[in-house]
N, C-alpha and C positions, 0 to 999 in steps of 0.2 A: 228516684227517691233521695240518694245520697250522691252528690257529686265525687269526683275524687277529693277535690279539695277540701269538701266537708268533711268526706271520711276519715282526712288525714287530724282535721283539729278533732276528732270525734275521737279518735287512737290517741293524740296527744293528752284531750282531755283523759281519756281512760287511765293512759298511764300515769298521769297528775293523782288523779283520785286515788288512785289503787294505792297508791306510797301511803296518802293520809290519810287512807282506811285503814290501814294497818294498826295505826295508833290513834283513830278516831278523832283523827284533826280536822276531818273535813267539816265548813263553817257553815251555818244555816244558809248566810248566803252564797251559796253553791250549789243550795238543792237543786235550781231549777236547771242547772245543769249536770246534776248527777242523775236527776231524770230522764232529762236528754239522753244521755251515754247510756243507760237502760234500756230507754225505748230501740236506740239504734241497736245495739246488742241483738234484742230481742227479735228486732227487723231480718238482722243477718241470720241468725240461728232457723226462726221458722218460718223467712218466708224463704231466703234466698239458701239457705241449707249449708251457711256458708260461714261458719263461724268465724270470729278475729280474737277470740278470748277464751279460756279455759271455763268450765263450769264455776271450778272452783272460785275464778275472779270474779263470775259475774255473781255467786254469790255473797260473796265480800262486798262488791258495792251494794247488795241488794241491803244485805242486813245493815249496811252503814244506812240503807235510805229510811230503813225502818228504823232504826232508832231515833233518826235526828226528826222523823216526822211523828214521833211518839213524844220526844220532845219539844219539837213544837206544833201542835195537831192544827192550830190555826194555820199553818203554811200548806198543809197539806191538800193536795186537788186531787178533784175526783176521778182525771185522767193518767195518775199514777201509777205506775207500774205496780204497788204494793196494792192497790184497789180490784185487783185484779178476783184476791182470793176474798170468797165471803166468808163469814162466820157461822155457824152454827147449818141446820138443815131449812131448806124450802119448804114450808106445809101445803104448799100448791102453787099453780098456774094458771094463773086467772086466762081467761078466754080474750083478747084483743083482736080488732077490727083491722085488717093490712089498709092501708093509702090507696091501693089502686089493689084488682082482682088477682090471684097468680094462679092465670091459666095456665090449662096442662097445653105441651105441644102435640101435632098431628105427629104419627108416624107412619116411616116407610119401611121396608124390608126387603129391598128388590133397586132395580136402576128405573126401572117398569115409574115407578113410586114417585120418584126423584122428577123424572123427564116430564111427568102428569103435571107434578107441582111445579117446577120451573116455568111450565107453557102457560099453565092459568097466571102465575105475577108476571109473567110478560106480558099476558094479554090485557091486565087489569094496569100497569103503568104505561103500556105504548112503546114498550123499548125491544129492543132485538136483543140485548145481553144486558144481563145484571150483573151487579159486582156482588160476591158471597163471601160471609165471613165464616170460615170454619171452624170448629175447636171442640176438645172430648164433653162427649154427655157422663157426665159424672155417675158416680150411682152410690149416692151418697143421701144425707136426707135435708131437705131442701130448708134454708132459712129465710128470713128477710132481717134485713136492716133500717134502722132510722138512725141519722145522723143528723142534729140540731144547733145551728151553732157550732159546727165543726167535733160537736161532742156524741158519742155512741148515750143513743137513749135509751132504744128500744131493738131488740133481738125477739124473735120472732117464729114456731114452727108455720110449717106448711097448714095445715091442719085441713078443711075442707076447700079452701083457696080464698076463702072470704075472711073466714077465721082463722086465728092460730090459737097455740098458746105461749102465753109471752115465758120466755124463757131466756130474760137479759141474765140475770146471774149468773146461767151454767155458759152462756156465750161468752161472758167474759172472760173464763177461763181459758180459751181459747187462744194459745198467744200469737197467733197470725191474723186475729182481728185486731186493728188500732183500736183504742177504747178512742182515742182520738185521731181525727186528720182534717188536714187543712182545705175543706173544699173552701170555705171562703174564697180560696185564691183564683177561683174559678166564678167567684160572683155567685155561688150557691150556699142558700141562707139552711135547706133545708132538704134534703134527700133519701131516698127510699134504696136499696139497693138489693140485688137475690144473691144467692150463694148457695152453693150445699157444703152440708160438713162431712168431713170424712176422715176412715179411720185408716192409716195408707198399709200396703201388706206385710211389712216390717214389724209393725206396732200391732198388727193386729195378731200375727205370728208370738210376739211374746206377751202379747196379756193372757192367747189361749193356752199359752206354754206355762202360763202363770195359775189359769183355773186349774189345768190336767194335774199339778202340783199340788194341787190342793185340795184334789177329789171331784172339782167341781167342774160342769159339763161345757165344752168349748162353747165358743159364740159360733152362730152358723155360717155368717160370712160378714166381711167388713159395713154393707150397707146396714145390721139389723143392730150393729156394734154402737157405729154412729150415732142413730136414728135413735135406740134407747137412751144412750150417755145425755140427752138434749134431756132428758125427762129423770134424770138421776136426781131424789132432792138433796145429795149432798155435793158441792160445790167443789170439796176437796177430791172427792173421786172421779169428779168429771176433768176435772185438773191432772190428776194421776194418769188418764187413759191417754194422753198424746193424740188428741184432735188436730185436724186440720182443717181451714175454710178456703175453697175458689169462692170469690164474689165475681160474677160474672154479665149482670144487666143491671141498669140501671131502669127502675122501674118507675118513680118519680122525683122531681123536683121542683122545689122556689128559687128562683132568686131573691138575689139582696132587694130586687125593687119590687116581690114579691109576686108574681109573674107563675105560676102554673105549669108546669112543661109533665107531660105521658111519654117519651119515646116511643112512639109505635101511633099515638092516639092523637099526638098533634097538642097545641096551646090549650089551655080548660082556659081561658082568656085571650081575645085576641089586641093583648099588647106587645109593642116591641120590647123585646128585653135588654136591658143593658148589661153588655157581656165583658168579662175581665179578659184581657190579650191572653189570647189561645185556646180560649172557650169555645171560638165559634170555629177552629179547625178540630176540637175531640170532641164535643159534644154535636158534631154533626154524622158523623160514623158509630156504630155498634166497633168496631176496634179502635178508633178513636179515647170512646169510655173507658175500655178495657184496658191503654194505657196512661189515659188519666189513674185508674184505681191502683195501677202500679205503681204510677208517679208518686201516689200519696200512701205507698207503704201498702196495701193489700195484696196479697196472692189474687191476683187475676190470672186468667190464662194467658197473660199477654205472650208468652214465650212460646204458650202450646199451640196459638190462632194459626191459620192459614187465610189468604185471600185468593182466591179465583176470579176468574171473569167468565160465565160462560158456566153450565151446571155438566158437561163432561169433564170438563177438568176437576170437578169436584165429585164426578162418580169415580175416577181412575182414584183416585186421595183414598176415597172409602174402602174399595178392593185392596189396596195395599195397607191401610192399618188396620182394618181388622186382622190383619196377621202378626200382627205387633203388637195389639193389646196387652198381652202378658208379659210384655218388658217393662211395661211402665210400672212408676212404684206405688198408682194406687188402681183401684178397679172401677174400669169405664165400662157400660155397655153398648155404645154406640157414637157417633159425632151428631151435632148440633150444626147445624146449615141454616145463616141468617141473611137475609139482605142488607149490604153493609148499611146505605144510606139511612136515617130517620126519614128522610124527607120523602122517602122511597116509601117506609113502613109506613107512616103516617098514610098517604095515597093508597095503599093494601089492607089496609084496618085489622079488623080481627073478628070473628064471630062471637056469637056467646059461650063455643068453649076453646077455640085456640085461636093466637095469632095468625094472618094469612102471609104473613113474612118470616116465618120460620119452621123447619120443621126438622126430625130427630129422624135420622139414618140408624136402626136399629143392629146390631148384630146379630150375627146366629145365635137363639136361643141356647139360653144354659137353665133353661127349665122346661120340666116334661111331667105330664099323667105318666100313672104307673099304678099298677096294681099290688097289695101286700098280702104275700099270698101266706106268707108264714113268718115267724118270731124264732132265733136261733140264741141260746145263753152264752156267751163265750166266758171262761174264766181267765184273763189278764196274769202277769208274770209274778201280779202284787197280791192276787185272790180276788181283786175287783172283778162284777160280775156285770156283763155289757151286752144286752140286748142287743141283735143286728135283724134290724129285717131283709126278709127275703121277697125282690120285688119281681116280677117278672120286666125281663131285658128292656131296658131303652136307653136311648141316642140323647144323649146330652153334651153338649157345645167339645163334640168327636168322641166321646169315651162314651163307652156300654156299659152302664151300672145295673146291677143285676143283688147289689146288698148296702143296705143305709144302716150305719151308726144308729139305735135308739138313746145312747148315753146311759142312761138308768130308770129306774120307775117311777121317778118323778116327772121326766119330759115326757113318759108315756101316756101318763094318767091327766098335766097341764093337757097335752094337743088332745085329748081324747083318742088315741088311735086304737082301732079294732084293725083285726084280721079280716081281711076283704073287701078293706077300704080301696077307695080310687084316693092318691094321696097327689101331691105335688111336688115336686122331686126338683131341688138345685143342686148346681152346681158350678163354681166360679174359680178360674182359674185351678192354681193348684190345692184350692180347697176341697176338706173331704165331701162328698154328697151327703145331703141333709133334707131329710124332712120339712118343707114350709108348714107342712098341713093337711089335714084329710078333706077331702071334698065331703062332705057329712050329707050335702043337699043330694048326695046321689045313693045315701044308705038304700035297701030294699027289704032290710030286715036279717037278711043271712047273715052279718058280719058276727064276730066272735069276739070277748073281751079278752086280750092279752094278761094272763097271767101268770105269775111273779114267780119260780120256785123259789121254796124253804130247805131244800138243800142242795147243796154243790151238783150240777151236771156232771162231773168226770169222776170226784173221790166219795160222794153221796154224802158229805159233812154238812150238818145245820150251816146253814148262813146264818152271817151276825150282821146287825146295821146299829153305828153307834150316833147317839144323837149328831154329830156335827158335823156329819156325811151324807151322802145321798147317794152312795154305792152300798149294794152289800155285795157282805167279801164270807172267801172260805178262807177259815184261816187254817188250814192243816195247811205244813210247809210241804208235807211229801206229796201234797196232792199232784198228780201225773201231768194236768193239764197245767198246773202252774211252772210245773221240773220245768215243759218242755220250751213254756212260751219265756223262762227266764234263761234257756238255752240260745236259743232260737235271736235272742235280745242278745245276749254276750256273744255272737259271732257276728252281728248285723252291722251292715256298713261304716256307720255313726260310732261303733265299738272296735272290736277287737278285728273288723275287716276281716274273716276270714269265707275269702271269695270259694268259690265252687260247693259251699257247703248248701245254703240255704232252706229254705222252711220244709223242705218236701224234706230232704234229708234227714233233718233233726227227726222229722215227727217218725220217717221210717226207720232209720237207726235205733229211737225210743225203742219202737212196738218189735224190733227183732230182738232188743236188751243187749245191744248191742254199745247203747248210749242210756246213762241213767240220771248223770248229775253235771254240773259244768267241767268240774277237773277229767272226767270220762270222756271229754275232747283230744285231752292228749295222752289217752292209751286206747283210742279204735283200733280196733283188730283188722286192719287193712286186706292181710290174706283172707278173711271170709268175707269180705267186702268186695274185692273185685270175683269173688267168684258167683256174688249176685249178678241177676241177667241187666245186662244196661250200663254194667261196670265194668269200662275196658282198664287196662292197666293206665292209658296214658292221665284215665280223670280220676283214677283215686293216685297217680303218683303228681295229679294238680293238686290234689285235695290233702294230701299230706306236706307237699311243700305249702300251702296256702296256711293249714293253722302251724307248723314248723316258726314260720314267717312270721306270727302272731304272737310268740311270743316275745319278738322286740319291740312292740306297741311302746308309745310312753304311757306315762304312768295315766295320765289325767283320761287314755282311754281303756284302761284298767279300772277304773275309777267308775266313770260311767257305764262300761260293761256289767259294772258288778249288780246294777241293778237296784242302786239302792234308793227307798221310796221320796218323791222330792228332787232327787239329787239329777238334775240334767248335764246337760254338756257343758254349757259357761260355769255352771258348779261346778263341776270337777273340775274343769282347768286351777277354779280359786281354790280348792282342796289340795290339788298338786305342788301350786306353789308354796302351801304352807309346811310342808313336809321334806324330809330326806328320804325317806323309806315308808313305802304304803302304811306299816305294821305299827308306825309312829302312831299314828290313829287307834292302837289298843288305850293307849297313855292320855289321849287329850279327854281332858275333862268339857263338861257341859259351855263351862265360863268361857273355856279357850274356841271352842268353838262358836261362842255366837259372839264374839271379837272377831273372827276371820268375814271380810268384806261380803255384805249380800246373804249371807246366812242368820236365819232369821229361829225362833223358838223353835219351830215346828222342823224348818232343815237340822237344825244343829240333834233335836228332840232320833230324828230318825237314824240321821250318823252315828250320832252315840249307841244307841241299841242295837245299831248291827254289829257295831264291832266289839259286842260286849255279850256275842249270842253265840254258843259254843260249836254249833254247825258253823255259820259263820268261817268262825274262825277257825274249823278245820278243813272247812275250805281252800279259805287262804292260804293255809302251812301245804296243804296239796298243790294247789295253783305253785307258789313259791318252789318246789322243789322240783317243778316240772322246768324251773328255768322263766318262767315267764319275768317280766321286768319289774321290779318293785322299786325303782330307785328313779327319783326327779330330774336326776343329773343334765341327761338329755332333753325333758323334757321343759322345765319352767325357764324362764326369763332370767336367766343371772347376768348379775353385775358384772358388766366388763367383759361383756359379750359382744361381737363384732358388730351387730345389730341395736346394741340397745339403742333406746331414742330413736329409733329408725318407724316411720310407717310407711305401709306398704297394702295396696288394694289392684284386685284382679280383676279385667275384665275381660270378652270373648271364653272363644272354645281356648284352651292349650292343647297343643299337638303333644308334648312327650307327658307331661304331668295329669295328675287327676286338682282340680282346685284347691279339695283340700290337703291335698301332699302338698303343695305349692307354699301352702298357707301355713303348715307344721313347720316346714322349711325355715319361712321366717323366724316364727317363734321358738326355734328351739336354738334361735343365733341372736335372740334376744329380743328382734323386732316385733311390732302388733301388727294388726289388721283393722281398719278402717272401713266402717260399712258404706263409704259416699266419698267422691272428692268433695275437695275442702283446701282451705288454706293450709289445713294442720297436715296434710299429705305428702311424703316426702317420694316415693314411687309408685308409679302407676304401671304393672306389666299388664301388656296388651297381646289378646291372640287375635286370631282371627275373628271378622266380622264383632269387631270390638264398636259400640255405639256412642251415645251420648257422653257416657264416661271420658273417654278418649278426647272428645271435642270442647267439654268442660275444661279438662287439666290442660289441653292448648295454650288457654287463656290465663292460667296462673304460672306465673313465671319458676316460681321455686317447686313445682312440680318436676322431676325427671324420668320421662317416659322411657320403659324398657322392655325389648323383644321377652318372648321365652327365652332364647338363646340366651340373650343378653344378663338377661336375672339370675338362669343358671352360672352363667361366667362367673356373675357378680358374686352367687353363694361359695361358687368355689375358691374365688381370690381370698 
């Protein structure tokens, strides 16, 4: 897409623009190369994940591009990076017709599957080995594209394969789709292309981190994230969600001399086409394509393909990454196996419901029947009240779920679920299991309506539901089941790490009264403790040093331990840094609080009252005298720390560290942590069976790779 050499006048120009953005000298004519340096930006950022600029700068030119194209609207094109976002909301999606049909593929499940299908396209082209193009079946919700004139016209759902619903606006948003690219250069006047969008596990980890915040019930996994966001009619929140597109077939095109091409289907005219130099070496291959659409700025899989000769070597492929699925950073559920040739596919055709040149190697199922034999109420740490159902045991993609999250009585009452339903049960990667759906067509009549109590399970308090929620909650603070799961929360890993304790503990120390409140951590009565049956000396004198040890926590996981509603872990870090002493936080008014970064009405709304609630805060002054840590010292990013300016990202197992000791390490010597290499990367420690990571930062020079050994060295120098 970008030569070096380009890249280099693309930097140059950046750093030209950026000075006379500052003071808004940059001159109308210049726009069309402050668009340029935009579009590449944007190219590094989300296709290649590989930034060269700060947010901050490429905001800076962004807002320069908006002004000067506000001031002069006549220059302004429709392939703009500012064109990106729409105005106002969508009032529908009209129904459009695709170019060409978008069949589903065969699947296989088996090597059985594969060796079937490989011997019929052998037998149907005359050849003894095929060449195959490999690469991940996404699982994601599937698009189409039209490009016209090198310009994005039309964006496109799946819908029944004939139909979609056009949905260019929310595509737009999209910043790994070029609104434009140059197929021109390729002598194509007009082209059709597929894709799925997808939401990767990063992004989709904090929008649900982001509903749970907010009372509101997670997404079930990233395919259902996607697949909805395409049908959001606000434009700006489809923008908000952090989408991404593989476009990965090219489904039709013209050329400039107007000429018909199908891939798979052969000429819709039998003329010669006149092809621009290098057309007839990518547009003869299915990987060909795939590095043309990288050529021109698209997230293809060009980096993920494999080629084979020969359909063993593409079953051994299959065997081994299905074991590797859950490294990658978005969720696949099987590879896609194509004949690389056209001229091949073309000879293979296709039925009326799947192409005969391609077919999808599925993985083990991560969906299962299950029966719901019961509805259990859990009251949360916050009085949030959370249905779980109880399913009887099944096998899903390795783990035995035997209980599904219902969220609240809203997702009970949308799916329709009764007791006794046959449901359909997923599960993906390290997401929780989830409900898809009740199988309803198999009711019998027995099933039961799931209903709601009106008071608390554990302290028997009226439930409250306030309009702008969709949990109800008990709000008695001493309710038992809340004491213990806010217990239970203040030792857990993420918190105050206090190992050997865990849930069974809490809930039996509770019911012996042994344990009643959080500061009752650090006065267990140990001697009647090990003289319980199961407690030798050596686990309750673990279990003593283990919360002993807890009280040196830094602050920010004081913070989060505490529990308070809204307030996660990257909050607390930002709460840490703004303080000297936890107790600072009596003193901070509303205003100062929604000044501090990322804290929004409703966080600052929640901060505030807790530490303005007289339990609370006799908590605190308990917790405080037990020694625990109230002070930042060790904990935030200070100035003129051996580290600062320093990043630093972990990959593999570590032998002596746990990741996130490793990761405190940094930051409490001043340095951050980085979710990805990148140019902005300054060390990358590697352990064992360290992956893609490792082989990425190879290739960037100002990367400096270093052992565990090595990094400890480094902390201690």
């Amino acid at each position: 897409m970008y030569s070096p050499a380009l890249t280099k006048e693309l930097q140059k120009a950046t750093s030209d623009l950026l000075k006379k953005s500052e003071k808004k000298l940059v001159a109308d004519s210049e726009l069309e190369s402050l668009r340029d340096v935009l579009r590449f930006h944007e190219y590094r950022y989300y296709v290649l994940s590989d930034p060269l600029v700060s947010d901050f700068e490429y905001d800076m030119l962004y807002k320069e591009l908006e002004r000067l194209e506000a001031e002069f609207p006549n220059l302004r094109t429709a392939d703009s990076p500012t064109q990106r976002v729409a105005r106002g909301l969508t009032k529908d999606f009209p129904t459009v017709q695709h170019l060409v049909p978008m069949l589903s593929l065969e699947n296989s499940y088996n090597a059985g599957d594969l060796l079937d299908w490989d011997r019929k396209a052998r037998e149907l082209t005359g050849l003894k080995e095929l060449e195959y193009c490999v690469e991940p079946k996404f699982d994601g919700a599937s698009i189409s594209l039209i490009y016209d004139h090198d310009m994005l016209i039309r964006g496109a759902t799946r819908g029944d394969g004939i139909e979609g619903d056009d949905v260019t606006v929310n595509i737009r948003q999209i910043r790994s789709v070029p609104l434009s690219a140059r197929f021109s250069r390729y002598g194509i006047q007009q082209i059709e292309i597929r894709g799925e969008v997808l939401m990767n596990k990063s992004s989709f980890k904090k929008y649900n981190e982001q509903l749970i915040a907010q009372s509101l019930p997670p997404l079930a996994n990233p395919r259902n994230a996607a697949s909805g966001s395409l049908r959001i009619k606000d434009p700006a929140e489809v923008g908000r969600r952090n989408l991404e597109a593989f476009l990965y077939h090219v489904s039709y095109y013209t050329s400039v001399a107007g000429v018909k091409e199908v891939p798979g289907q052969g000429s819709l005219k039998p003329t010669v086409k006149k092809k621009s130099p290098g057309q007839d070496e990518l547009l003869n291959t299915h990987s060909g394509s795939l590095q043309m659409l990288w050529d021109l700025g698209f997230r293809s899989p060009q980096k993920e393909k494999k080629l084979f000769r020969g359909i063993q070597a593409v079953m051994d492929y299959c065997a081994v990454f299905e074991n590797q699925r859950d490294e990658l950073p978005y969720e696949i559920d099987g590879l896609v196996i194509k004949v690389n040739e056209f001229a091949l596919q073309d000879r293979l055709g296709m039925t009326t419901h799947h192409p005969r040149w391609a077919i999808a190697f599925k993985f083990k199922a991560r969906q299962a029947t299950s029966k719901l034999t019961k509805v259990e109420f859990q009251v949360g740490r916050t009085g949030s009240i959370t249905p779980v159902a109880k399913i009887d045991p099944v096998l899903i993609g390795g783990v035995t779920v035997t209980s599904v999250s219902l969220f609240n009585e809203d997702v009970v009452n949308e799916k329709d679920l009764k007791i006794g339903d046959t449901v359909l049960v997923e599960r993906a990667g390290d997401v929780i299991p989830y409900i898809v759906k009740p199988l309803s067509e198999l009711r019998n009549g027995s099933e039961k309506k799931i209903i709601f109590p009106t008071h608390c399970p554990a302290c028997g308090d009226k439930l409250i539901r306030s309009e702008e929620e969709a949990a109800w909650r008990c709000v008695n603070i001493n309710c038992p089941a809340q004491v213990v799961e806010r217990i239970i929360h203040f030792a857990s890993k993420d918190a105050m790490d206090i190992r050997s304790l865990g849930d069974a503990n809490v809930r039996k120390f509770y019911g012996l009264g042994y344990l009643k409140d959080i500061p009752g951590l650090y006065r267990l009565p140990y001697e009647q403790i090990s003289a319980l049956e199961g407690y030798g000396d050596k686990s309750v004198t673990n279990l003593q040093a283990a919360i002993t040890k807890s009280k040196e926590q830094p602050v920010h996981r004081l913070i989060f331990a505490l529990g308070i509603r809204y307030v996660g872990e990257t909050t607390s870090k930002t709460l840490a840094h703004a303080i000297k002493d936890l107790n600072d936080f009596r003193k901070f008014s509303l205003e100062e609080l929604l000044n501090l970064e990322d804290v929004g009405p409703k966080v600052a709304g929640s901060i505030y009252q807790f530490f303005r609630n007289e339990d609370n805060l006799r908590m605190l002054d308990s917790l405080k005298s037990y020694g625990l840590n109230f002070n930042n010292a060790g904990d935030a990013s200070v100035h003129g720390s051996d580290l600062e300016g320093q990043t630093f990202l972990f990959t593999g197992t570590l032998a002596k560290l746990k990741r996130s000791e490793a990761e405190e390490m940094v930051e409490k010597n001043g340095g951050s942590i980085l979710s990805g290499v990148s140019s902005k990367l300054n060390f990358l420690v590697v352990g064992e069976d360290a992956g893609s990571k490792l082989e990425k930062a190879k290739k960037i020079p100002t990367v400096r790779i270093l052992t565990e050994d090595q990094f400890l060295q480094f902390i201690n120098d």
